[in-house]
SEBA-703905 format. One record per atom (N, C-alpha, C, CB): residue number from 1; x negated, y negated, z. Coordinates in nm, 2 decimals, always signed. Each point is the difference from the previous one (the first is absolute). Glycine has a CB too. Example, Ala and Ser with C-alpha at 12.3 -4.5 7.8 and 13.67 -1.06 7.14 Angstrom:
2
[r 1 [-1.32 +0.57 +0.78]];
[r 1 [+0.09 -0.12 +0.00]];
[r 1 [-0.09 -0.12 +0.00]];
[r 1 [+0.19 +0.12 +0.12]];
[r 2 [-0.15 -0.23 -0.19]];
[r 2 [-0.09 -0.11 +0.00]];
[r 2 [+0.08 -0.11 +0.08]];
[r 2 [-0.12 +0.06 -0.22]];
REM end
This chain:
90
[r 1 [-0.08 +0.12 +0.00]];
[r 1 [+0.08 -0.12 +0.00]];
[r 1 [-0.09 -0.12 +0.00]];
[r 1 [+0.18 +0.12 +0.12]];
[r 2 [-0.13 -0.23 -0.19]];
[r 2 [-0.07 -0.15 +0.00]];
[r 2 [+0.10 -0.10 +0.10]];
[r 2 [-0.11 +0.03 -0.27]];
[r 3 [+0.02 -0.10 +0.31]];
[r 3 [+0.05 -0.09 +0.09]];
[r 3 [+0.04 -0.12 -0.03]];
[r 3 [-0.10 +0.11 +0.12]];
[r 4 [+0.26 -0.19 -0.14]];
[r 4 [-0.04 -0.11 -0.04]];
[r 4 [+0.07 -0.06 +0.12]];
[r 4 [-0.04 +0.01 -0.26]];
[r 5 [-0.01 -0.18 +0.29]];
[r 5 [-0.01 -0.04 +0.11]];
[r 5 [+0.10 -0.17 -0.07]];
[r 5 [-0.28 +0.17 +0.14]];
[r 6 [+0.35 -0.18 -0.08]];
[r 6 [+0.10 -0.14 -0.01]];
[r 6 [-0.02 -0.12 +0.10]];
[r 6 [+0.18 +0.17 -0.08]];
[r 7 [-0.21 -0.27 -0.02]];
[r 7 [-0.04 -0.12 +0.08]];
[r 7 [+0.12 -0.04 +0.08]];
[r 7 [-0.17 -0.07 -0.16]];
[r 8 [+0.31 +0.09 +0.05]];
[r 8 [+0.12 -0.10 +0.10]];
[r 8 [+0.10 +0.10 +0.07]];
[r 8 [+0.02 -0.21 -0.19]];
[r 9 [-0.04 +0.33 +0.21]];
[r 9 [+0.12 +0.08 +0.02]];
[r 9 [-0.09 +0.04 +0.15]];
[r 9 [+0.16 +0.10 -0.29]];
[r 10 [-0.05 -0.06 +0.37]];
[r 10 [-0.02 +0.04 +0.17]];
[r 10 [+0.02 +0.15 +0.00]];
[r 10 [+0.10 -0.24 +0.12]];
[r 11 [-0.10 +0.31 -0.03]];
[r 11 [+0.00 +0.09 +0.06]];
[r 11 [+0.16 +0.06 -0.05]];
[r 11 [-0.20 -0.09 +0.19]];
[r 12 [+0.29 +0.07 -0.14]];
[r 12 [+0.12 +0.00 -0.03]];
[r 12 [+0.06 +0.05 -0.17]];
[r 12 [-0.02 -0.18 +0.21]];
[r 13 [-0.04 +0.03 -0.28]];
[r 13 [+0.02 +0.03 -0.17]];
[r 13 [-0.07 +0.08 -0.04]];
[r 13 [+0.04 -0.18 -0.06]];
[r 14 [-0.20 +0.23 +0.07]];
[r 14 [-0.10 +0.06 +0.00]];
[r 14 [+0.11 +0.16 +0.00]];
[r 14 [-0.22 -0.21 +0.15]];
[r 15 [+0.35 +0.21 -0.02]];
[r 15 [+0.00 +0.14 +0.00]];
[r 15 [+0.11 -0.01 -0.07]];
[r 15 [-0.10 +0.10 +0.19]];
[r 16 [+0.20 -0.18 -0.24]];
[r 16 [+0.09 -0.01 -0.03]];
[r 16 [-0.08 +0.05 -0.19]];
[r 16 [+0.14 -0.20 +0.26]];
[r 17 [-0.18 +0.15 -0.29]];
[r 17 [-0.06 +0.00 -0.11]];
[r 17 [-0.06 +0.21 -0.04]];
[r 17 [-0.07 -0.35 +0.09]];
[r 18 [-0.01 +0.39 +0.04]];
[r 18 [+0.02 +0.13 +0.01]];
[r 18 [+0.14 +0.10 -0.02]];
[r 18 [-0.18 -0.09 +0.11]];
[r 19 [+0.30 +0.08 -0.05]];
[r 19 [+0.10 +0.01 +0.02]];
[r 19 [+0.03 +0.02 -0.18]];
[r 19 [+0.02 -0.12 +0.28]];
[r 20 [+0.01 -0.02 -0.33]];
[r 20 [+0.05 +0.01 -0.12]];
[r 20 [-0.03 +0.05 -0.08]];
[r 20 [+0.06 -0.12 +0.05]];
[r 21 [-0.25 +0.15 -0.10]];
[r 21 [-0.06 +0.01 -0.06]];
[r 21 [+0.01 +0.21 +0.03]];
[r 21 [-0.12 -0.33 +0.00]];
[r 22 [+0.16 +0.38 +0.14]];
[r 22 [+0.02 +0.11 -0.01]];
[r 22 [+0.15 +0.07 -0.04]];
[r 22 [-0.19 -0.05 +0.15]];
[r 23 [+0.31 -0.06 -0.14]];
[r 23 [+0.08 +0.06 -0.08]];
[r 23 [+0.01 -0.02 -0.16]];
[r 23 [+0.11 -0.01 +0.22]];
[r 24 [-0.27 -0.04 -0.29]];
[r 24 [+0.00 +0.04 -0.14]];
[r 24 [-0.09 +0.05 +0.02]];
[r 24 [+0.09 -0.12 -0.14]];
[r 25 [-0.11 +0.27 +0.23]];
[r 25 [-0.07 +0.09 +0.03]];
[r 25 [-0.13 -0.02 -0.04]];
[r 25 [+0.19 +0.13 -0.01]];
[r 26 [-0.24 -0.21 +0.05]];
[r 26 [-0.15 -0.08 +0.03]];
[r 26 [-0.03 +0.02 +0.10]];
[r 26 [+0.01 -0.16 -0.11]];
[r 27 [-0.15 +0.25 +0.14]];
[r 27 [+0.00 +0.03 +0.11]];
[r 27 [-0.14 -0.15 +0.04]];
[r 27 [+0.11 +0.33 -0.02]];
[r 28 [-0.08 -0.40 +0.15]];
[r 28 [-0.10 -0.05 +0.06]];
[r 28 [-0.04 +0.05 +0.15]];
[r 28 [+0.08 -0.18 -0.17]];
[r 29 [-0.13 +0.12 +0.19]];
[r 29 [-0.03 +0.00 +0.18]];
[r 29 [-0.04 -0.17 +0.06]];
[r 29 [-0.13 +0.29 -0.03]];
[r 30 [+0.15 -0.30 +0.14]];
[r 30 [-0.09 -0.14 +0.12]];
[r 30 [-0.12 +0.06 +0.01]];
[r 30 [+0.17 -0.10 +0.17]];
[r 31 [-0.27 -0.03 -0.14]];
[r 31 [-0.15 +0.08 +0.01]];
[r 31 [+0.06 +0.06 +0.17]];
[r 31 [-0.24 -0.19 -0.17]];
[r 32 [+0.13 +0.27 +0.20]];
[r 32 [-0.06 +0.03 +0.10]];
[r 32 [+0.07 -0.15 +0.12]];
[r 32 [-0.24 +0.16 -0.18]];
[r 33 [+0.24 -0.12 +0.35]];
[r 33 [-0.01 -0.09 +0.06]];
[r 33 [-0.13 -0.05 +0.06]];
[r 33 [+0.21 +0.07 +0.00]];
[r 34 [-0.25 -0.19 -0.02]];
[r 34 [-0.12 -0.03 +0.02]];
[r 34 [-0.04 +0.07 +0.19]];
[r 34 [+0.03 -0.24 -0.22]];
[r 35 [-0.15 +0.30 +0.19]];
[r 35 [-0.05 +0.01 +0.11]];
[r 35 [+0.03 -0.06 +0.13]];
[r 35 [-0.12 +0.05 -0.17]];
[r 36 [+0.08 -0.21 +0.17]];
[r 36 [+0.00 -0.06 +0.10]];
[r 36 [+0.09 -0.02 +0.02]];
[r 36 [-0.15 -0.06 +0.00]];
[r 37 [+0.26 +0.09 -0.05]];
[r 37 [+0.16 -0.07 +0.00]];
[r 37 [+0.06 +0.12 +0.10]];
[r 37 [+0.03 -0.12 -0.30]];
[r 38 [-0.09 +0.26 +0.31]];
[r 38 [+0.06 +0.10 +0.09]];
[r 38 [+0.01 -0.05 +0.13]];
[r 38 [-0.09 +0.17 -0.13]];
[r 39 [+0.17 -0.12 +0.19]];
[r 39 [+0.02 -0.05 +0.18]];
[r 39 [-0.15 +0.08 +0.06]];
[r 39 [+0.33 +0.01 +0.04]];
[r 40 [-0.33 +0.11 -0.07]];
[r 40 [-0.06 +0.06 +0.07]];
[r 40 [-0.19 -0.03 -0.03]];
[r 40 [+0.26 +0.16 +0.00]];
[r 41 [-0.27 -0.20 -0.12]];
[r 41 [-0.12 +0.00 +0.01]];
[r 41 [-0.06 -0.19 +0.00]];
[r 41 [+0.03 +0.29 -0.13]];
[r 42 [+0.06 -0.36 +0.13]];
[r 42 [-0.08 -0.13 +0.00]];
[r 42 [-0.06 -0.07 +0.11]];
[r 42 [+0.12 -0.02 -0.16]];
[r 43 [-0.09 +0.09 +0.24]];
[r 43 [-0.14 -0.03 +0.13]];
[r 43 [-0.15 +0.06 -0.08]];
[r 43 [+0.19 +0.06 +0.27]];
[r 44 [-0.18 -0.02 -0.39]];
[r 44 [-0.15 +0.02 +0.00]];
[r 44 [-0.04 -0.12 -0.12]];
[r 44 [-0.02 +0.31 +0.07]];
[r 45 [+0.10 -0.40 -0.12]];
[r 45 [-0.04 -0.04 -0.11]];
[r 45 [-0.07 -0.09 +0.05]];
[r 45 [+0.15 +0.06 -0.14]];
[r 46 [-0.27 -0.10 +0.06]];
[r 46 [-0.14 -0.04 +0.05]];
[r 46 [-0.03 -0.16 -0.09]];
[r 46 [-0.10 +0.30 +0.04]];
[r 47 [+0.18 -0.32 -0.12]];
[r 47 [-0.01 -0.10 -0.11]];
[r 47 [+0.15 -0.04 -0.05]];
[r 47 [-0.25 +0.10 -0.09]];
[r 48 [+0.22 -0.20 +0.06]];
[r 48 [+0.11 -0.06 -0.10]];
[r 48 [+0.08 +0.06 -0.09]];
[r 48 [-0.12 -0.15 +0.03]];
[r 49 [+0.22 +0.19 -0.03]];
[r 49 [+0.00 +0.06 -0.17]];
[r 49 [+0.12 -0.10 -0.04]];
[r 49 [-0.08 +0.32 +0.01]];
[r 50 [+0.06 -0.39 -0.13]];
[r 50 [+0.09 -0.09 -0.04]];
[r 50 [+0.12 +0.08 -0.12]];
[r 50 [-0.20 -0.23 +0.05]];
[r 51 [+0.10 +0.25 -0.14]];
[r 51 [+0.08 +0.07 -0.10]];
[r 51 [+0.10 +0.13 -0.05]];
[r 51 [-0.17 -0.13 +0.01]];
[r 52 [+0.10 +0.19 +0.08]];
[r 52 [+0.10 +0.17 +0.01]];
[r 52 [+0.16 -0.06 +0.05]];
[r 52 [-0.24 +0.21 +0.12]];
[r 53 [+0.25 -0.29 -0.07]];
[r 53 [+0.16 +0.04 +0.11]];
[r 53 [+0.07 -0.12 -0.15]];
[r 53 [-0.06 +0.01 +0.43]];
[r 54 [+0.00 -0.11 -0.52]];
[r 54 [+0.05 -0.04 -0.08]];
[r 54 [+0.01 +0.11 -0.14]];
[r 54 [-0.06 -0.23 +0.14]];
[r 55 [-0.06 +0.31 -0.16]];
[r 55 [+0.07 +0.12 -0.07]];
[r 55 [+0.13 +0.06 +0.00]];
[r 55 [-0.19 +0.05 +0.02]];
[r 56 [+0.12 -0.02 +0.12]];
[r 56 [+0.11 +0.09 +0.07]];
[r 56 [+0.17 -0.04 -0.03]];
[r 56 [-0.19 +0.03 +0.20]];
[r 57 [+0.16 -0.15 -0.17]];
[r 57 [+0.17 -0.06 -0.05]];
[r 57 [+0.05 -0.04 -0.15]];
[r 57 [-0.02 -0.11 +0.23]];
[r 58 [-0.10 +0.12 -0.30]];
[r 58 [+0.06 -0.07 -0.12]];
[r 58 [-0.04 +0.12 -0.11]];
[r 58 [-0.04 -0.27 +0.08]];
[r 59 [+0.02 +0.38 -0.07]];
[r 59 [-0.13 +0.11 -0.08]];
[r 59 [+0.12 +0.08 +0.00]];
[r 59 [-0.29 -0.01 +0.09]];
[r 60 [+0.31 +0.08 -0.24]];
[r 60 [+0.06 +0.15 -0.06]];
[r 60 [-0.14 +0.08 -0.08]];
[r 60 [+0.30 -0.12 -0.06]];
[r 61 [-0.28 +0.23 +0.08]];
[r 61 [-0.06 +0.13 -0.04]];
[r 61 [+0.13 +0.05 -0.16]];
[r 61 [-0.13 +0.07 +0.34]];
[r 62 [+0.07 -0.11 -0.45]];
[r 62 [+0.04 +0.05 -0.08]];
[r 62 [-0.02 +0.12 -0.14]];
[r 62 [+0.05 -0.22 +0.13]];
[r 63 [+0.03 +0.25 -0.22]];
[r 63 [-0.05 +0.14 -0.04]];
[r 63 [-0.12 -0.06 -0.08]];
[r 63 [+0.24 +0.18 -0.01]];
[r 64 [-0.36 -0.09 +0.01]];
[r 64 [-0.09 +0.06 -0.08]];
[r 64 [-0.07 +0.15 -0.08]];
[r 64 [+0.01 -0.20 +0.13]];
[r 65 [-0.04 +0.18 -0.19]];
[r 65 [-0.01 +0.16 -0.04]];
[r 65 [-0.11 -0.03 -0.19]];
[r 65 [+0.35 +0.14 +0.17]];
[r 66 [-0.41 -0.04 -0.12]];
[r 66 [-0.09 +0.03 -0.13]];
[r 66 [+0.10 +0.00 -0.10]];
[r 66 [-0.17 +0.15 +0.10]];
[r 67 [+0.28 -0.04 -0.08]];
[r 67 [+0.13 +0.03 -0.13]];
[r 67 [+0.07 -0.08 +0.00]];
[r 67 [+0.03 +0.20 +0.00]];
[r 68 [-0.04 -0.36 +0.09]];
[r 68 [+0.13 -0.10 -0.02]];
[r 68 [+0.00 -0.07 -0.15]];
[r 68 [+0.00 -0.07 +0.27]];
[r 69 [+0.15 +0.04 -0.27]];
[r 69 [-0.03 -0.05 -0.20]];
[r 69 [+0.05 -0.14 +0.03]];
[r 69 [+0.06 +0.24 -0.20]];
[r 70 [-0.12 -0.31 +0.09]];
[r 70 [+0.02 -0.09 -0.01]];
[r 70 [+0.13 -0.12 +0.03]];
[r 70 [-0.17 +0.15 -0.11]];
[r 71 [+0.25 -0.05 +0.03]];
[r 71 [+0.19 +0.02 +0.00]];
[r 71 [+0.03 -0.05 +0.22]];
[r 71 [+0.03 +0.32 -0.28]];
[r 72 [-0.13 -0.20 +0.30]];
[r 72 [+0.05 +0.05 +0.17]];
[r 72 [-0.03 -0.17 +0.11]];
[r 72 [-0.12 +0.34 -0.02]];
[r 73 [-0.04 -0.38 -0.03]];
[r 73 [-0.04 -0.10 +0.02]];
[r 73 [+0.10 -0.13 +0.00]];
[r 73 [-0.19 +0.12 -0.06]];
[r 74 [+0.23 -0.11 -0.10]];
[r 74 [+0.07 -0.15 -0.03]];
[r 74 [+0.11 +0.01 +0.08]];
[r 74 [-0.07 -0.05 -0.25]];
[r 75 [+0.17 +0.17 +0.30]];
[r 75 [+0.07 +0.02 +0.02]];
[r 75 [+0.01 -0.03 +0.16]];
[r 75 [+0.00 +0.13 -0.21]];
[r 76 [-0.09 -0.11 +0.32]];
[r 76 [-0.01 -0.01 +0.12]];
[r 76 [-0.03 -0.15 -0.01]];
[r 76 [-0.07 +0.24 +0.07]];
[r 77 [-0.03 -0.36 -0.16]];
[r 77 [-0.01 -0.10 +0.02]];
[r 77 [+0.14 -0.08 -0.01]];
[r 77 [-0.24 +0.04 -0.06]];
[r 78 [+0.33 +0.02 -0.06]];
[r 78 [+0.11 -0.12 +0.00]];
[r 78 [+0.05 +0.02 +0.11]];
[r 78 [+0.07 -0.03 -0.21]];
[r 79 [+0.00 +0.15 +0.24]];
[r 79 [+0.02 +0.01 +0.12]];
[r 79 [-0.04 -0.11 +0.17]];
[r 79 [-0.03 +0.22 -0.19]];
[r 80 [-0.10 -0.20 +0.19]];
[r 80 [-0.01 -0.09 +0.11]];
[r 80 [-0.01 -0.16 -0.05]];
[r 80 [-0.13 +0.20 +0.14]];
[r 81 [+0.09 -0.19 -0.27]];
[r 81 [+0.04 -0.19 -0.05]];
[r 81 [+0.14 -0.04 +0.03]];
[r 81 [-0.14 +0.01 -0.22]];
[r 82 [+0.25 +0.08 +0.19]];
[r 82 [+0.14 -0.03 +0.00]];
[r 82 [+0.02 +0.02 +0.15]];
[r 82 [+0.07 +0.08 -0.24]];
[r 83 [-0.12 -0.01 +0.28]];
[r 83 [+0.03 -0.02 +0.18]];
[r 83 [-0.08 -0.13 +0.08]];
[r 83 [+0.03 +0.28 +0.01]];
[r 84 [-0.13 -0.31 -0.05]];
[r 84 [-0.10 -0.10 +0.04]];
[r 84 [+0.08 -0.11 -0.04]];
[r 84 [-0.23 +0.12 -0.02]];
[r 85 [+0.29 -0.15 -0.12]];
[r 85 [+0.06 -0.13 -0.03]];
[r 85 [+0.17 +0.01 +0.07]];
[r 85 [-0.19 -0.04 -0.25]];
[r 86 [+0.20 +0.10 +0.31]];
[r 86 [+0.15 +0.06 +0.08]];
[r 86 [-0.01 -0.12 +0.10]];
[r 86 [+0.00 +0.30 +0.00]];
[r 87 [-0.11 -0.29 +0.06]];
[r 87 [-0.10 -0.02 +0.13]];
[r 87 [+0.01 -0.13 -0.04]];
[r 87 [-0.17 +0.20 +0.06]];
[r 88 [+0.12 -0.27 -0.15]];
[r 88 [-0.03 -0.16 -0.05]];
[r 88 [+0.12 -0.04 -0.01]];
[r 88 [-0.20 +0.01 -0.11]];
[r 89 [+0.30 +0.05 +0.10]];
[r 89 [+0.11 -0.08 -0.04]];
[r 89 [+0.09 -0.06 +0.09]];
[r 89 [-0.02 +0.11 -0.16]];
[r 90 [+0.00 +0.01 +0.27]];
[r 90 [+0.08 -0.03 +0.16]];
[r 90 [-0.05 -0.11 +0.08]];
[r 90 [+0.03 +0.23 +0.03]];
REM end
């Protein structure tokens, strides 16, 4: 999977955007929860971390594959263009 990361959309649209994109059986995922962001482990974090928790909220995991075609590609981008400009319009 490739990761693309959105400057204007939050956490919320981010999943909202998953959601829809999986009932045209597109499969995505959320990254990972950032490390330091766990309850349990951020008593050890030792440094700053600025950027992961804004991934974290704004970042989809989408399809890739050696056999993806071209067709599959153009197909997933309108997709999130038409949902992204959904987003701009509200």
């Amino acid at each position: 999977m490739n990761i693309i990361s959105f400057k204007v959309l939050n956490y919320k649209q981010t999943r909202d955007m998953s959601l829809s994109l999986s009932k045209k059986k597109i499969e995505t995922k959320r990254l990972w929860r950032p490390i330091n962001l766990q309850n349990h482990l951020k008593k050890f974090q030792t440094y700053k971390i600025v950027n992961a928790p804004k991934l974290y909220q704004s970042s989809l995991c989408v399809p890739s594959d050696d056999n993806i075609s071209n067709s599959d590609v153009d197909k997933i981008s309108n997709y999130i263009k038409k949902f992204h400009e959904t987003i701009d319009n509200n």
